[in-house]
DSSP file (Angstrom, degrees, kcal/mol; ACC not computed):
  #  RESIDUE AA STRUCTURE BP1 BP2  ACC     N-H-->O    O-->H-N    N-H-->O    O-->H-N    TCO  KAPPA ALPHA  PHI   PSI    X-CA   Y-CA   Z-CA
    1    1 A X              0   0    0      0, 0.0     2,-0.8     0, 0.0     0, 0.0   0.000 360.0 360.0 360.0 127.2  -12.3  -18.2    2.8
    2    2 A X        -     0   0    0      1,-0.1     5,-0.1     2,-0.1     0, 0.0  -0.748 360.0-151.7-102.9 119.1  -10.1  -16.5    5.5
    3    3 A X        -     0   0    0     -2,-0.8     4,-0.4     1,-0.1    -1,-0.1   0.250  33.6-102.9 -64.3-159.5  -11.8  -15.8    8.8
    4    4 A X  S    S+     0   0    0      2,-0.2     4,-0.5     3,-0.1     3,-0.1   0.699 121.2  55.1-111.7   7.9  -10.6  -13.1   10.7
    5    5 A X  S  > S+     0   0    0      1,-0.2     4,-2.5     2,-0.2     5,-0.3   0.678 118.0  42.9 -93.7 -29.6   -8.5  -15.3   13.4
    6    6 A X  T  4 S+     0   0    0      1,-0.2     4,-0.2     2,-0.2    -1,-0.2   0.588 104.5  56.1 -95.0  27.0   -6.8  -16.7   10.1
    7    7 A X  T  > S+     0   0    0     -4,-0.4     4,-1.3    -3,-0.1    -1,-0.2   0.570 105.5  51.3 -92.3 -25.1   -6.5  -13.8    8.6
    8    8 A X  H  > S+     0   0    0     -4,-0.5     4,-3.3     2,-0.2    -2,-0.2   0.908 113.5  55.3 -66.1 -39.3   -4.4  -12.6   12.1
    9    9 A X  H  X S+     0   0    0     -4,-2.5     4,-1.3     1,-0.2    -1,-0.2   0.799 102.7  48.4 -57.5 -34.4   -2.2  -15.9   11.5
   10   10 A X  H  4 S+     0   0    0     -5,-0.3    -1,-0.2    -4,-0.2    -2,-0.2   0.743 111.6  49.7 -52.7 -47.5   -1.5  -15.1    8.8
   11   11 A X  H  < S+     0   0    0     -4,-1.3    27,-4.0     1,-0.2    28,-0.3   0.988 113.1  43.4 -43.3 -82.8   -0.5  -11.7   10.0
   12   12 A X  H  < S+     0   0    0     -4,-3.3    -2,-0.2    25,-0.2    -1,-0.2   0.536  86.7 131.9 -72.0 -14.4    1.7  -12.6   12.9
   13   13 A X     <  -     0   0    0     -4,-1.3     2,-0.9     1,-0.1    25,-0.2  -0.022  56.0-135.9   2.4 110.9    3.6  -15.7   10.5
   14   14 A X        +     0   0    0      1,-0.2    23,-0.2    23,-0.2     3,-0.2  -0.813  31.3 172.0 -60.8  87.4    7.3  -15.5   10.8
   15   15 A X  S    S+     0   0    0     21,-1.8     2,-0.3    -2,-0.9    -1,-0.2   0.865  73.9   4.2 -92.6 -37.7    8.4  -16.0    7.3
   16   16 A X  E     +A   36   0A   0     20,-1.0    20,-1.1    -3,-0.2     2,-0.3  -0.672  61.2 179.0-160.6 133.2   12.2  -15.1    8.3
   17   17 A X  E     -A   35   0A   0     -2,-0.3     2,-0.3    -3,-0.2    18,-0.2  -0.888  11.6-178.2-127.7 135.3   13.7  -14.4   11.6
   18   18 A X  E     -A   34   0A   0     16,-2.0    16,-2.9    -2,-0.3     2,-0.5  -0.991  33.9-123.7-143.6 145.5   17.7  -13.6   12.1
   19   19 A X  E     -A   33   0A   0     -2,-0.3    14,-0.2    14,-0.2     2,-0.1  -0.838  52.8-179.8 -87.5 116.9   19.9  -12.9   14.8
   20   20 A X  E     -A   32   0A   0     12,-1.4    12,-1.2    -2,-0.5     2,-0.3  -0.266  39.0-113.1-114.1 165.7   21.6   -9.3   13.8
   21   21 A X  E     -AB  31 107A   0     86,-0.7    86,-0.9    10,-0.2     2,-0.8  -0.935  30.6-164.6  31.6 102.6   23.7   -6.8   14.5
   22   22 A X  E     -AB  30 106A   0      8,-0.6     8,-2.5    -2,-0.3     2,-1.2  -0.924   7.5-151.5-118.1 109.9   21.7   -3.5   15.2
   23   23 A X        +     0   0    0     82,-2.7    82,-0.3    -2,-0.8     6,-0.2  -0.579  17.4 175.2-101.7 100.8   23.8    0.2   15.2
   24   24 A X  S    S+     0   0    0     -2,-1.2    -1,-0.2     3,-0.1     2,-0.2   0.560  73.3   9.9 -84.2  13.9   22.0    2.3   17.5
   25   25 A X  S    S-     0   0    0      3,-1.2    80,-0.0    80,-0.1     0, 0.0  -0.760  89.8 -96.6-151.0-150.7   24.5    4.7   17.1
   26   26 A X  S    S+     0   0    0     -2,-0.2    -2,-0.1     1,-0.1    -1,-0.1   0.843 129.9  30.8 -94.6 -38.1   27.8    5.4   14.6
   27   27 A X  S    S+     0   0    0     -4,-0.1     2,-0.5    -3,-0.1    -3,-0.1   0.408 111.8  69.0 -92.8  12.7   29.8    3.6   18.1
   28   28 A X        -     0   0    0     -5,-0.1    -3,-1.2     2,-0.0     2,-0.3  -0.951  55.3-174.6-130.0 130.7   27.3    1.3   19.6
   29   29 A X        -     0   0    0     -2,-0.5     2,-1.0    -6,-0.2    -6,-0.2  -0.956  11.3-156.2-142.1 120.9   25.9   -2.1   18.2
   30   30 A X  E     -A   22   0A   0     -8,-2.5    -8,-0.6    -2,-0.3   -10,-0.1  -0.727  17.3-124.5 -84.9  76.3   23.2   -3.9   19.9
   31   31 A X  E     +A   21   0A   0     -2,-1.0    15,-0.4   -10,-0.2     2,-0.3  -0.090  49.8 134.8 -18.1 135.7   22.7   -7.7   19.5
   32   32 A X  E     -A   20   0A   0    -12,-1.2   -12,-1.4    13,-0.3     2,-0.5  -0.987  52.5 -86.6-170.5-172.8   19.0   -8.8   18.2
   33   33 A X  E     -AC  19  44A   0     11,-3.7    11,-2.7    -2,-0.3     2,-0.6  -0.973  24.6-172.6-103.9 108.2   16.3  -10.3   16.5
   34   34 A X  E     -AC  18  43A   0    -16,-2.9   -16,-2.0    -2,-0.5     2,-0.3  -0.987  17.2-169.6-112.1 120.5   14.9   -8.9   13.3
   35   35 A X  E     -AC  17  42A   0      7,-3.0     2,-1.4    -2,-0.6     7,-1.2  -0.958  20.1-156.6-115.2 105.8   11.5  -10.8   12.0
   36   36 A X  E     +AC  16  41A   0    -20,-1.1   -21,-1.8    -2,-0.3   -20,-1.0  -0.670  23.2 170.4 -68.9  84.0    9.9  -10.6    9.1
   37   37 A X        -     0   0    0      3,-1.6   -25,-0.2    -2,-1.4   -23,-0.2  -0.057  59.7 -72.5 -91.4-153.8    5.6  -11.6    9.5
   38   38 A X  S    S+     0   0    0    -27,-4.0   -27,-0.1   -25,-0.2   -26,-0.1   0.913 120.8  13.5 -90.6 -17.5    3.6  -11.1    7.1
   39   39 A X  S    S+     0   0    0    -28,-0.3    37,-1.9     1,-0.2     2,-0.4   0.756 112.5  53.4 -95.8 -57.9    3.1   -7.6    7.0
   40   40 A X        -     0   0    0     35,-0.3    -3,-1.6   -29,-0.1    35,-0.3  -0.894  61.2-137.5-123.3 149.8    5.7   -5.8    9.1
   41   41 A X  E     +C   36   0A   0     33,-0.5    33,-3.6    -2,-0.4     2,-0.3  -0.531  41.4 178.9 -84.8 130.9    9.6   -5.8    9.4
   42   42 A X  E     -CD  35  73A   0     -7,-1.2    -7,-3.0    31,-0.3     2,-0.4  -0.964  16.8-161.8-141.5 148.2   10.6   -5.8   13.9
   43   43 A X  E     -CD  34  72A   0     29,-1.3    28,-3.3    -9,-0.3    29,-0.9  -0.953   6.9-174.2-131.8 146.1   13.4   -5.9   15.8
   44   44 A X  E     -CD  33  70A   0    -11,-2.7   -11,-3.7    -2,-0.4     2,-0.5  -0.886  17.7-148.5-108.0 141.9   14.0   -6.8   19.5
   45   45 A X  E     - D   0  69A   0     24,-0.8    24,-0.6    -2,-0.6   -13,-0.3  -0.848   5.8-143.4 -98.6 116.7   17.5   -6.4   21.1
   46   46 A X        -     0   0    0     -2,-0.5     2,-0.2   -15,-0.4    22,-0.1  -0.463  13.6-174.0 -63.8 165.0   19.2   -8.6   24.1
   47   47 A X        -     0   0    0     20,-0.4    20,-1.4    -2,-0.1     2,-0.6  -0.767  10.9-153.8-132.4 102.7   21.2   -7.3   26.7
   48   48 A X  E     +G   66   0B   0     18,-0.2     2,-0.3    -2,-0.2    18,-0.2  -0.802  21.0 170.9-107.4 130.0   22.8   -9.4   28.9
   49   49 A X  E     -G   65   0B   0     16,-1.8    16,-4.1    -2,-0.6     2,-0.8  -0.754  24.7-133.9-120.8 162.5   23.5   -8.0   32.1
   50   50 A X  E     -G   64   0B   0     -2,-0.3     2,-0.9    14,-0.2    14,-0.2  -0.836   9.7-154.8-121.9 115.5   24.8   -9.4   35.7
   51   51 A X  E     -G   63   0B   0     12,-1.9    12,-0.8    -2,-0.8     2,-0.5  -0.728  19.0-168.3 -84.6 120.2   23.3   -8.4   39.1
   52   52 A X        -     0   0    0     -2,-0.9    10,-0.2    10,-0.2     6,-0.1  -0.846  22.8-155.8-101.9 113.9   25.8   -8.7   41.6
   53   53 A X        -     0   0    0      4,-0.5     5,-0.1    -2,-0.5    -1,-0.1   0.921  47.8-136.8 -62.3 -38.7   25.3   -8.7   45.7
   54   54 A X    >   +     0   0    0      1,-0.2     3,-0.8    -3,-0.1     2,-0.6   0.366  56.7  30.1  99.4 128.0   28.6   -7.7   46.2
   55   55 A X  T 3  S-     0   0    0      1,-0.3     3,-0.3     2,-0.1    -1,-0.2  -0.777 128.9 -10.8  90.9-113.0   31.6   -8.7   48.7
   56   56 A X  T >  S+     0   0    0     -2,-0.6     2,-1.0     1,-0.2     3,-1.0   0.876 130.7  67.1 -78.9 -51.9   31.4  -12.4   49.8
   57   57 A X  T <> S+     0   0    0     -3,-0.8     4,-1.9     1,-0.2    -4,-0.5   0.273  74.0  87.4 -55.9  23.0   27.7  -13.0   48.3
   58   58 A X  H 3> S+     0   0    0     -2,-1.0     4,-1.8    -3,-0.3    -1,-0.2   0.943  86.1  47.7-101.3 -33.8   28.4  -12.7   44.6
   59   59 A X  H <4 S+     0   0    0     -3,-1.0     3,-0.3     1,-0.2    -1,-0.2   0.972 128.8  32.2 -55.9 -37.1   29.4  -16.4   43.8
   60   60 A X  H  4 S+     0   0    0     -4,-0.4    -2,-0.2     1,-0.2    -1,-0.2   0.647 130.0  34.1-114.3 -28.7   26.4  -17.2   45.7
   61   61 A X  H  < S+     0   0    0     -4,-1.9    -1,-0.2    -5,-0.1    -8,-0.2   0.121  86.3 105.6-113.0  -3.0   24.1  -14.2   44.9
   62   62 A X     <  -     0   0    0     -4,-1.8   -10,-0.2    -3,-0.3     2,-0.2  -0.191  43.5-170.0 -84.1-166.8   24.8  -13.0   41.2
   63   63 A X  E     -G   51   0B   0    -12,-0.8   -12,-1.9     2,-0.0   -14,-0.1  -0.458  26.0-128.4 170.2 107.4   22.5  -13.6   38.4
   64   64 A X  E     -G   50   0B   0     -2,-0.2     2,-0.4   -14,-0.2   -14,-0.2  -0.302  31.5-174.0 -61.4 134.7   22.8  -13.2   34.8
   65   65 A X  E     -G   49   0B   0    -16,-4.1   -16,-1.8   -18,-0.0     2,-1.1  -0.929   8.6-156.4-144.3 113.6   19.7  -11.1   33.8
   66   66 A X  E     -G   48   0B   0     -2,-0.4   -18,-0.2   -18,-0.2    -2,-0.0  -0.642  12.3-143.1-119.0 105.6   19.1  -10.6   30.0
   67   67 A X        -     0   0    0    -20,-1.4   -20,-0.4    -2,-1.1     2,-0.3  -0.215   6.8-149.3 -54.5 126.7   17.0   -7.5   28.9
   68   68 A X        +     0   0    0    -22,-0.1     2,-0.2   -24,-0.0   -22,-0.2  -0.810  18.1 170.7-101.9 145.5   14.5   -7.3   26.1
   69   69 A X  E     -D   45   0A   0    -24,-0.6   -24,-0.8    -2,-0.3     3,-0.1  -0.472  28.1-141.4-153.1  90.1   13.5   -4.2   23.8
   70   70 A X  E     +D   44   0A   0     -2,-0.2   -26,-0.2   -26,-0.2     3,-0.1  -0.161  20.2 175.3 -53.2 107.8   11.5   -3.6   20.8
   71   71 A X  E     +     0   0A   0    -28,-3.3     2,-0.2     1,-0.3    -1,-0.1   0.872  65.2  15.9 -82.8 -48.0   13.3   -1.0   18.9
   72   72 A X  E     +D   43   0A   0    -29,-0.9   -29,-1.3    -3,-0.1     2,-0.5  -0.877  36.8 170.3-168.2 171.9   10.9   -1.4   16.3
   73   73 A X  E     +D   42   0A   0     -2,-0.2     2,-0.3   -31,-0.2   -31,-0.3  -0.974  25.0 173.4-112.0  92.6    7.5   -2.5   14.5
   74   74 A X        -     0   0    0    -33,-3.6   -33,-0.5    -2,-0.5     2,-0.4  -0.916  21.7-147.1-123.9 139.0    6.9   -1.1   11.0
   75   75 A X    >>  -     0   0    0     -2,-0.3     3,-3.1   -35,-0.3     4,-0.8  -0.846  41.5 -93.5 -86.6 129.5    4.0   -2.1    9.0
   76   76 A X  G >4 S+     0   0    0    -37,-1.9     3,-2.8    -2,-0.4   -36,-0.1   0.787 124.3  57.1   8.4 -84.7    4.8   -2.2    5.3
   77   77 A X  G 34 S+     0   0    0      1,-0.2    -1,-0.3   -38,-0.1   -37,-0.0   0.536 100.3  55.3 -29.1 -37.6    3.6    1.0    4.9
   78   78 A X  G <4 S+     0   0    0     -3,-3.1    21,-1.2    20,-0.0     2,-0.7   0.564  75.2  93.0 -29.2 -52.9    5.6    2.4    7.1
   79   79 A X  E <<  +E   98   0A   0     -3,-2.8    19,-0.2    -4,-0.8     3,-0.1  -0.616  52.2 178.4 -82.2 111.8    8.9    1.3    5.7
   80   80 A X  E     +     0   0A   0     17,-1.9     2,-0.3    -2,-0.7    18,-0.2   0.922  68.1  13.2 -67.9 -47.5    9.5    4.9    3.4
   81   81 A X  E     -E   97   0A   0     16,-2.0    16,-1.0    17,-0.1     2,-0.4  -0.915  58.2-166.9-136.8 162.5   13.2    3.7    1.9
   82   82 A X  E     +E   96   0A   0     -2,-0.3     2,-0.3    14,-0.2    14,-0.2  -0.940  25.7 162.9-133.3  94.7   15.0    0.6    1.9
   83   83 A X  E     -E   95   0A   0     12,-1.8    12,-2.2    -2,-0.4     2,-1.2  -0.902  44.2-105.2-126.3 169.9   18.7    0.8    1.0
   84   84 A X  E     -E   94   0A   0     -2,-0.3    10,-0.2    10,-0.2     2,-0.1  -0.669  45.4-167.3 -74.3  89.6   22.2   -1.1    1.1
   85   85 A X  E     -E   93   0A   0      8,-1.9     8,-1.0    -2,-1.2     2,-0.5  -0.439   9.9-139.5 -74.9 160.7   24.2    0.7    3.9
   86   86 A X  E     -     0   0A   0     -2,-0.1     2,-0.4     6,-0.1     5,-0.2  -0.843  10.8-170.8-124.9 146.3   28.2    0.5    4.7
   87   87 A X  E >   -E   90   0A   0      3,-2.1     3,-1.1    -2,-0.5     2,-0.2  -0.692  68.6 -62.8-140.5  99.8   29.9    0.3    8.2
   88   88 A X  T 3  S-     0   0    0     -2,-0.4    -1,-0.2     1,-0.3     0, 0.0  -0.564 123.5 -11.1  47.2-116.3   33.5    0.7    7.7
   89   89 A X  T 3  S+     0   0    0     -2,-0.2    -1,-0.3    -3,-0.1    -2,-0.1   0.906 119.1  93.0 -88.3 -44.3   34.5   -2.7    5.5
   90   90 A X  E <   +E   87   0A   0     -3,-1.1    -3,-2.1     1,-0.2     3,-0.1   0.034  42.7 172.8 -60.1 155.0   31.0   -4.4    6.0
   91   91 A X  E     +     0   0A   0     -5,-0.2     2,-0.6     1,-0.1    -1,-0.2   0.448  55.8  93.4-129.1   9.9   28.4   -3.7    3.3
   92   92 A X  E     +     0   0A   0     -5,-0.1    16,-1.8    -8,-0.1     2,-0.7  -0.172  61.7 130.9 -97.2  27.8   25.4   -6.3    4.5
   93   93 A X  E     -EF  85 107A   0     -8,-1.0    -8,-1.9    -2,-0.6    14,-0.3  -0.773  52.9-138.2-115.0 109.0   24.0   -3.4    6.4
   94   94 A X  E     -EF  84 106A   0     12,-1.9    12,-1.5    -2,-0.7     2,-1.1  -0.250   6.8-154.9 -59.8 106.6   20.4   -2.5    6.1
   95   95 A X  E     +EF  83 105A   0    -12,-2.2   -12,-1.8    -2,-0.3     2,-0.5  -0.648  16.1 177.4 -78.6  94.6   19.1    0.8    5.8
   96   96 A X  E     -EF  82 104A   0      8,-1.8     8,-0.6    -2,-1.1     2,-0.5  -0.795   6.5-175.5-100.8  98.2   15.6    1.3    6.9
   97   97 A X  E     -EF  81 103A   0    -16,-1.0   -16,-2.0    -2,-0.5   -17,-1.9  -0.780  12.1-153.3-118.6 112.9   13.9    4.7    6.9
   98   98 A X  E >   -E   79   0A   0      4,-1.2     3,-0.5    -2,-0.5   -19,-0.2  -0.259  42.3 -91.9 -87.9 173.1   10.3    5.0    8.4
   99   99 A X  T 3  S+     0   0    0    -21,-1.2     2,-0.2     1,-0.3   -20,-0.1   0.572 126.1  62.0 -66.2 -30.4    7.6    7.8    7.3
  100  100 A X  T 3  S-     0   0    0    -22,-0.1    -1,-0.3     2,-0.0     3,-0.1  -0.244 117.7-113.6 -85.6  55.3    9.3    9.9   10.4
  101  101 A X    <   +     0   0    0     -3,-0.5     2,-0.2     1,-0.2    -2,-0.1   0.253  67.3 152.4  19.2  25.6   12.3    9.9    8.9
  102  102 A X        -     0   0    0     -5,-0.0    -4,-1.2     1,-0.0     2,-0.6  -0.315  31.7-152.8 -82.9 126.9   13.6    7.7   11.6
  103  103 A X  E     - F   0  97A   0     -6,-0.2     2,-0.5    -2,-0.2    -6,-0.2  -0.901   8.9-171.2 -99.8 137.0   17.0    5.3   10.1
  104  104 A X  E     - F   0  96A   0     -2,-0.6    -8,-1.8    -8,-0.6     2,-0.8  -0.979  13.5-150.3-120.9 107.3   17.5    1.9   11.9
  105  105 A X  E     - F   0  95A   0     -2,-0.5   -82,-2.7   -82,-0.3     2,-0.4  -0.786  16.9-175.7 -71.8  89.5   20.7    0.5   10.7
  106  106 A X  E     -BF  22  94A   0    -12,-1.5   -12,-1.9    -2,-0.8     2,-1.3  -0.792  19.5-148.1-155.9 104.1   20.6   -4.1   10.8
  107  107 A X  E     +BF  21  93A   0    -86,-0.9   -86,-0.7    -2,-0.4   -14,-0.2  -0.849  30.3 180.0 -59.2  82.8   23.8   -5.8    9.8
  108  108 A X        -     0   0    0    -16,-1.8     3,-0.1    -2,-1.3   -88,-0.1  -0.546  36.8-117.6 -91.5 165.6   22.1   -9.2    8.2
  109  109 A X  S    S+     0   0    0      1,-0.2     2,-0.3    -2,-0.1   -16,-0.1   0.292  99.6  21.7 -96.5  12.7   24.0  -11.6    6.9
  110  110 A X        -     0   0    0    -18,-0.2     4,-0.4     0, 0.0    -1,-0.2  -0.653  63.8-170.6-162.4 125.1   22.9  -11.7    3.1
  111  111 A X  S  > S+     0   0    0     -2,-0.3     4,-2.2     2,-0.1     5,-0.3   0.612  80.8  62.3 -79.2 -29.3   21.4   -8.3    2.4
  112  112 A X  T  4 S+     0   0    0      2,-0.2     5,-0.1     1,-0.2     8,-0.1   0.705 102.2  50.5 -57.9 -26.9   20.1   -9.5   -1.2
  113  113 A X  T  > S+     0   0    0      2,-0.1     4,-0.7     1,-0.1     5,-0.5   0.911 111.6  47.7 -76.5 -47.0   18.0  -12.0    0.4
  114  114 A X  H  > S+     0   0    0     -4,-0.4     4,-0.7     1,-0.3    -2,-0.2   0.813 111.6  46.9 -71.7 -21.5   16.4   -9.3    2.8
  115  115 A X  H  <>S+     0   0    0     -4,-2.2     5,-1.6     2,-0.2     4,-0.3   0.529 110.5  53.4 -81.8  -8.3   15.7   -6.5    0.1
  116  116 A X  H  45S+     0   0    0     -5,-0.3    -2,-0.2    -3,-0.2    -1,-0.2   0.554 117.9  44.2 -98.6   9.4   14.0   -9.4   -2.5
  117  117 A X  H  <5S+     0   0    0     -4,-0.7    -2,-0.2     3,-0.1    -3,-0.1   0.789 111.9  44.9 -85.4 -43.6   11.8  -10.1    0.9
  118  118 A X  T  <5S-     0   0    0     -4,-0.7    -2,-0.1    -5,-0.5    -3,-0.1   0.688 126.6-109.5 -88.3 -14.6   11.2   -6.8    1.7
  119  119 A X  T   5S+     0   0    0     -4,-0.3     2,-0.5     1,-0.2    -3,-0.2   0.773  72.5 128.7  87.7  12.8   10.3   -6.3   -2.3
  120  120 A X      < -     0   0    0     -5,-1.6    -1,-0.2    -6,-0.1    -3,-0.1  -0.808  66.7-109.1-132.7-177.7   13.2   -4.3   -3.4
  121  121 A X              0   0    0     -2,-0.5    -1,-0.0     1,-0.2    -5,-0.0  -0.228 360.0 360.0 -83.8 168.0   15.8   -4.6   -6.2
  122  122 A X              0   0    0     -6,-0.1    -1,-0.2   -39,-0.0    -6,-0.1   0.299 360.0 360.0-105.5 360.0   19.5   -5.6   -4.6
């Protein structure tokens, strides 16, 4: 019998988490994390950026500072289409299209594995 704190574990489960390629535009590609629980597909993007003091202080004063950002959270229900997308020679690029007709584009590194996850034909 699943209570309702294991039914939440159950939820929040990682069943498969990959470091990705994310194109948040047709010129721009965003390192990240895309995670699979039990219910909804997310991905969060790094950034690593350097604060710098500037002049004499920067060996002594910089500091690598690396930004986190949920791009997105989709519940199952959510996800409208699922398809195989291309970005110049690669073809491993994952088309995801939410109920606002919003596309998030995910270079993974086996696309066949992530559509028989996600529950759709390769």
């Amino acid at each position: 019998m699943l209570t309702r704190s294991n039914k939440s574990a159950k939820r929040n489960l990682v069943q498969k988490k990959e470091w990705v390629t994310y194109l948040s535009t047709n010129i721009n590609a965003v390192r990240g994390t895309l995670s699979l629980s039990g219910d909804s597909l997310s991905l969060q993007t790094s950034q690593i950026t350097e604060k710098r003091a500037g002049g004499l202080f920067d060996f002594l004063f910089s500091r690598t500072v690396v930004q986190h950002e949920l791009v997105f959270k989709l519940d199952f229900a959510h996800i409208k289409m699922l398809r195989r997308g291309h970005y110049g020679l690669e073809k491993n690029v994952l088309e995801i299209t939410d109920a606002q007709h919003n596309i998030y584009r995910v270079i993974v590194k086996n696309y066949q594995e992530w559509a028989a996850l996600l529950g759709q034909p390769a």
